[in-house]
N, C-alpha and C positions, 0 to 999 in steps of 0.2 A: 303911551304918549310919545309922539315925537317932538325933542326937544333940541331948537339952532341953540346952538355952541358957534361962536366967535372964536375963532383962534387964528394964529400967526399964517395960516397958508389956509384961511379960507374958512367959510362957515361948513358947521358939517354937522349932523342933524344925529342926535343919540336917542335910542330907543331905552325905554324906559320905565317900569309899572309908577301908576299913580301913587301919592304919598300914604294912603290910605289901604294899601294892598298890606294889610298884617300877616304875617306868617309864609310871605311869596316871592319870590326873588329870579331874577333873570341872571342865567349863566351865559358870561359872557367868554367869545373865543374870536381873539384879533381884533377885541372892540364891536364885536358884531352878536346879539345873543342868539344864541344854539341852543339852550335847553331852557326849561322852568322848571322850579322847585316849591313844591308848598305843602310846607311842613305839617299840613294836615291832610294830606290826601294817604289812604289807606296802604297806597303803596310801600311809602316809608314807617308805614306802622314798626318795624322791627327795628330802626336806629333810633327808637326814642330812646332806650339806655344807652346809646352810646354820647348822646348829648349831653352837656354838663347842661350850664346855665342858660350860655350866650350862642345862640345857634348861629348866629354871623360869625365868628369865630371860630367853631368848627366847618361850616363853609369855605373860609379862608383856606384854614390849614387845609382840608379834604385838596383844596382846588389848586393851590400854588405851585405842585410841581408837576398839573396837566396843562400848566400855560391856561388856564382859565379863571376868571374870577366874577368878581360877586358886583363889579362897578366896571365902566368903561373907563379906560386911562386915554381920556380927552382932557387938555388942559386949557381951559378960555371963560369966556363969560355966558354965564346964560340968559337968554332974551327966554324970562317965562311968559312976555306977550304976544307971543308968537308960539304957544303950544298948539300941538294938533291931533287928535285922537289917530292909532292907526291901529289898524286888527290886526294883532301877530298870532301864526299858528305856529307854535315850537313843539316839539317832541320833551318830554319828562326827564328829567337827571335818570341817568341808570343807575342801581344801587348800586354798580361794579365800580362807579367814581367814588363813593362814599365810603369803599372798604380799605 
């Protein structure tokens, strides 16, 4: 989904999965997402013990000292009547972030 954000120097459009995406999450770099992650695809089969409970929480931690995270740090209002679907093709989280 892309989603206008109103902010102080200008509308600016954030890519996004829908609210509905259980288990899948967009890795973001400079606000812009670079990788997907979903915590059920076979790939990640091997860090399921390292997960506790809250698998956002370990995302966080994994991601905070590669400058990358799990949200866009855009501050403003969102117009959700102006969403708009858009095909993003990203490449998979490598498991070498996750170690």
């Amino acid at each position: 989904m892309l989603i206008p954000i109103y902010t102080f120097s200008g509308i600016k459009k954030i890519k996004k999965l829908p609210d509905y995406s259980y288990g899948e999450w967009l890795i973001y770099q400079n606000n812009e997402p670079r990788y997907y992650f979903n915590i059920f695809d076979r790939k990640y089969s091997d860090i399921h013990h390292k997960i506790s409970d809250n698998i956002e929480m370990f995302l966080v931690d994994k991601l905070k000292g590669k400058k990358m995270s799990i949200r866009p740090k855009i501050i403003g209002i969102c117009d959700y009547s102006k969403v708009s679907c858009d095909w993003m093709e990203l490449e998979k989280l490598p498991l070498n972030i996750l170690d």
